[in-house]
N, C-alpha and C positions, 0 to 999 in steps of 0.2 A: 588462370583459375576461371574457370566454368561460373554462370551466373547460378543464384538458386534457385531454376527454374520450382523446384518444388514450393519455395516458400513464393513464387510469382504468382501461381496458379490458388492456391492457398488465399493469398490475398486477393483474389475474384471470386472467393466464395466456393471454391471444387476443396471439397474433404480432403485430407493430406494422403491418405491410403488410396485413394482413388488416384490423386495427382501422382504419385507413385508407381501405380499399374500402371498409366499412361507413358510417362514417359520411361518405366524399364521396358516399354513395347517399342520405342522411339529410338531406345539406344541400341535394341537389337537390331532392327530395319536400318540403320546405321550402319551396323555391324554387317550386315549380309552385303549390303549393295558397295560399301566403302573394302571390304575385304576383297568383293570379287576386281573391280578395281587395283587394287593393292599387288593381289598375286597377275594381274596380267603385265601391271608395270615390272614385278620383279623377274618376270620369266623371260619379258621382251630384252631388259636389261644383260641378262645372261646368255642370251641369243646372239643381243651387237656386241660384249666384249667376248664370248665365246669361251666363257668360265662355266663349269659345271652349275648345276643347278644347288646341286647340295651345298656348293663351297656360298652361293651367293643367299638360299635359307639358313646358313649358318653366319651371315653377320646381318648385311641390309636386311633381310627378311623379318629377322631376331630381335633385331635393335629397334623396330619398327613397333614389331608384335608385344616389346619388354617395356614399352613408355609407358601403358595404364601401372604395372608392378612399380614400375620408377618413383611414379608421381606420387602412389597410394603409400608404400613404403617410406621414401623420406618425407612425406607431410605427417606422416603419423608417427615418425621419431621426433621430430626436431616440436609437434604437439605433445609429446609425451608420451605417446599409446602406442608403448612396446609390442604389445600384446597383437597388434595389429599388423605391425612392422614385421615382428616376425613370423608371426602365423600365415603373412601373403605369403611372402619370401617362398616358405618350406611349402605350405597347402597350395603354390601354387608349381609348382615341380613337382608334387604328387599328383595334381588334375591334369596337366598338360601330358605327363607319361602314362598316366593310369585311365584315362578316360578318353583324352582327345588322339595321342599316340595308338592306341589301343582302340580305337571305335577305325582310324586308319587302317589297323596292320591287319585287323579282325576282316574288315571286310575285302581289300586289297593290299595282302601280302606281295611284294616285291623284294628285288635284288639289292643291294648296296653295293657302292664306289667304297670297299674298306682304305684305300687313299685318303678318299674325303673325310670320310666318317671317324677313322682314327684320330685326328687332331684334335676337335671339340669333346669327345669320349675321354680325352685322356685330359685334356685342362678341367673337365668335370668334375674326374676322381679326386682330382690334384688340390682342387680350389674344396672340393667337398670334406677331404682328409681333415683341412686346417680350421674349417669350420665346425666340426665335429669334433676335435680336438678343444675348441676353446669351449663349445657347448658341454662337454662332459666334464671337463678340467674347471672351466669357471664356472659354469652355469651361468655364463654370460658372455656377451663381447663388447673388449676392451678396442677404442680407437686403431692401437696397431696392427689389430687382426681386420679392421674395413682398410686400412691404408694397403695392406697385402694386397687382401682380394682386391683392389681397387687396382695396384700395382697387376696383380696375373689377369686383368680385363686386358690393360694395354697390352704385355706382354701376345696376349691371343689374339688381336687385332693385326697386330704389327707379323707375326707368323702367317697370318691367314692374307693379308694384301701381299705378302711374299708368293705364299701359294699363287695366289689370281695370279699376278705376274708373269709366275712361272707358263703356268699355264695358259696366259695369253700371247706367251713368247711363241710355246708349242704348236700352238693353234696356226699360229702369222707365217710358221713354216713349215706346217700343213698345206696351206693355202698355197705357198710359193710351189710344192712338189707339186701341186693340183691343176696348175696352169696350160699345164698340155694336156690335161683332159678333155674328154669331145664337151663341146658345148652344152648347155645345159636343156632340158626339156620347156615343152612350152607349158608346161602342168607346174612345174618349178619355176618358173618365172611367174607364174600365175601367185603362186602361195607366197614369192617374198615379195611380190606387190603388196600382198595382203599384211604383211607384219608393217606393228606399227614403229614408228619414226623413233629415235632417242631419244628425242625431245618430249615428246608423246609419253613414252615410258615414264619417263622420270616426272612429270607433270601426273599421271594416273598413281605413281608411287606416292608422292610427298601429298595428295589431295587424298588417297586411300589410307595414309598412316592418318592423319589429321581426324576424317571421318571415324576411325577407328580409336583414337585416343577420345574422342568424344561422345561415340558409343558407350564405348568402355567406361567413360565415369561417369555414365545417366545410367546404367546398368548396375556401378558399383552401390553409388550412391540412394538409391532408389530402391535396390535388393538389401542392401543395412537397412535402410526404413521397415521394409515393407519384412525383414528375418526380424529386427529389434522388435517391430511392433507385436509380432508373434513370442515374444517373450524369449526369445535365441539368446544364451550367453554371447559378451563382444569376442572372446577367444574361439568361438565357435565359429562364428559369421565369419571373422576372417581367414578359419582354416580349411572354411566352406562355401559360403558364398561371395564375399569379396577375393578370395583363390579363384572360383569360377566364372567369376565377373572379372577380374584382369584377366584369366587366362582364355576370355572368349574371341579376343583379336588371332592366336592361335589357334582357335577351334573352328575360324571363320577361316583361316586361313588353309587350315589342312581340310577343310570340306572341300574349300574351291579347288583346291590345287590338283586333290584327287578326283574331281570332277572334270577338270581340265586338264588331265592327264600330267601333271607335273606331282609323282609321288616324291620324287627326290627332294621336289623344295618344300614337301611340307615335314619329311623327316631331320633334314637339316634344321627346319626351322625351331623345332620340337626342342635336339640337342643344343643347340644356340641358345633358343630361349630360356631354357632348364640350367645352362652357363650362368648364361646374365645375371639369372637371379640369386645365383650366391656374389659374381664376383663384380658384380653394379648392382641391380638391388641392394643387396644386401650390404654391399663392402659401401656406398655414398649414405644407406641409414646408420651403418654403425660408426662411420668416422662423422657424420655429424652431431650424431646422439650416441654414444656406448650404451649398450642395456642389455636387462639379466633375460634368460630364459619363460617365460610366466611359469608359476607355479601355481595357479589354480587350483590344479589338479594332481594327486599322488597315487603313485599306485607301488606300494609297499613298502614307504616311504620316499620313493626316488620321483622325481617331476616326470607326470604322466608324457611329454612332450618327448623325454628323453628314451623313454621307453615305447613309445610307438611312434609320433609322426618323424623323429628324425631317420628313425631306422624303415621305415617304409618309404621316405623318398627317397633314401641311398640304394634300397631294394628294390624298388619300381625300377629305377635305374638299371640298374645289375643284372635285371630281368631282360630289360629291353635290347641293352648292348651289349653284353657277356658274349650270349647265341650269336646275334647277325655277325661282330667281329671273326668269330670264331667259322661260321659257317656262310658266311657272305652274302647271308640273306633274311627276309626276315620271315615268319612262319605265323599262320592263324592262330598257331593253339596260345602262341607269346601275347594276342591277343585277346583271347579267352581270359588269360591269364588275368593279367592287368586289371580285366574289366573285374574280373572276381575278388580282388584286392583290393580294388575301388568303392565296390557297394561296400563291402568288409566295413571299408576304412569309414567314410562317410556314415553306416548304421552305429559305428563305435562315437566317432564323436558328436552323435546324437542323445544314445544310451548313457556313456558316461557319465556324464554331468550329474543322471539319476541315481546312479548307482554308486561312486565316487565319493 
């Protein structure tokens, strides 16, 4: 747990809102420089074991980018503050698809590995089915339903290092057919000078997730101040600003990546992370704490939650992956799209509250 840099500054006399601007400015400069970091160690990573890019943004990348949702989520079950637990959970798979996906596809559309891209797409639905099941059926969740998802985290883990595997078997007997190729150029000797060392990678990964989990809760932290102090319902803030304060480690992550030419690993990382957050997020706050749906809000009698945010992160989804599956690629207008469901979604649960 992070010091309270807010209440440190506070006690030297700087205003709490002031102390607030400050350091959501600190956790984003974090965020930039700790992210660009981050994706050079996971690209380089994927380089020396010679696993796809997508397969390696769909777990290290994810698991990396999903620890602000982690932390925020079960401290705010096992405190009591359902409403937080699960507004990150869901508002943060609808920012990650609808805004940080889509500001990606909008402006560099690319091709997909449907290989890759089918396994986390389909543990998505899988883990999504049974969550939505027990949100419509309970209007809550019970213990057994986080043991599941908690149960299909591993299960997808242990599929996906199968895949690596596989694919670094492929790779090893690639290399053995390659041996009687002409030697290599001196422009190619040139560039894998340049790639950095193993050691290197993984020391730039584990220093960029760190940087980024730390970003990430001076941003979360600091953005609830600075929405509460403006008078923000807490159902709000975490279906909108602490959703867009965890899911800024992925938004730091898919700027670099497509800046650095690795679109693969920032769409991996998109799907992966959008995973976690039902079947780890989610599935470790609800078997530590069970809890109901909020009900704040009703919209003709049925819990406002049920009738728009869970069915818009199932549809962001559906949006994104249906298409590229199907046509093995992905298309700007999919990202026109998104963005357009996103202002939507975000102008609603501003309005609501008033209106409700």
């Amino acid at each position: 747990m992070l010091p309270d840099f807010t209440k440190m500054l506070m006690d030297i006399g700087i205003p709490k809102m002031v102390a607030a601007v400050a350091l959501f400015v600190v956790g984003l400069l974090l965020l930039i420089k700790c992210g660009d970091w981050f994706v050079d160690g996971a690209s380089g990573i994927a380089k020396k074991l010679h696993v796809p890019e997508l397969l390696i943004g769909a777990t290290v990348v994810s698991i990396g980018t999903t620890l602000p949702e982690v932390m925020v989520s079960a401290t705010s079950a096992v405190s009591g503050h359902s409403q937080m637990a699960y507004g990150n959970a869901v508002g943060s798979i609808i920012c990650n698809t609808a805004l940080i996906a889509a500001l990606t596809i909008a402006i560099k559309p690319s091709k997909v590995a449907r290989r890759s891209f089918v396994t986390p797409v389909v543990f998505f639905f899988v883990a999504a089915a049974i969550y939505a099941v027990s949100a419509y059926a309970d209007h809550g969740f019970r213990r057994p339903v986080g043991i599941v998802l908690l149960a299909i985290f591993v299960a997808y883990m242990i599929v996906l290092i199968c895949q690596a595997v596989r694919a670094m078997c492929f790779e090893k007997e690639n290399l053995e057919d390659r041996k009687a190729a002409p030697a290599v150029t001196e422009a190619e000797e040139e560039k894998k000078e340049k790639e950095l060392s193993a050691g290197l990678c993984i020391v730039l990964l584990i220093i960029g997730a760190a940087g980024i989990a730390v970003g990430a809760d001076l941003l979360v932290d600091n953005g609830t101040i600075i929405a509460t102090g403006m008078g923000v319902p807490e159902a709000v803030v975490a279906l909108t600003f602490v959703a867009l304060g965890t899911s800024l480690p992925e938004l730091v992550t898919a700027i670099t990546s497509l800046a650095k030419g690795h679109g693969a690993l920032s769409l991996g990382n998109i799907v992966g992370a959008n995973l976690f957050n039902l079947v780890l997020v989610s599935g470790l706050a609800i078997t530590l704490r069970p809890f109901a749906v909020p009900a704040d809000m009703k919209i003709g009698g049925t819990i406002s939650s049920l009738v728009v945010d869970v069915p818009v992160a199932l549809g962001v989804m559906a949006i994104m992956t249906v298409p590229t599956l199907i046509r093995g690629k992905l298309s700007r207008f999919q990202g026109i799209l998104l963005l357009c469901v996103y202002a939507a979604f975000c102008i609603y649960q501003f309005v609501a509250p008033m209106v409700l």
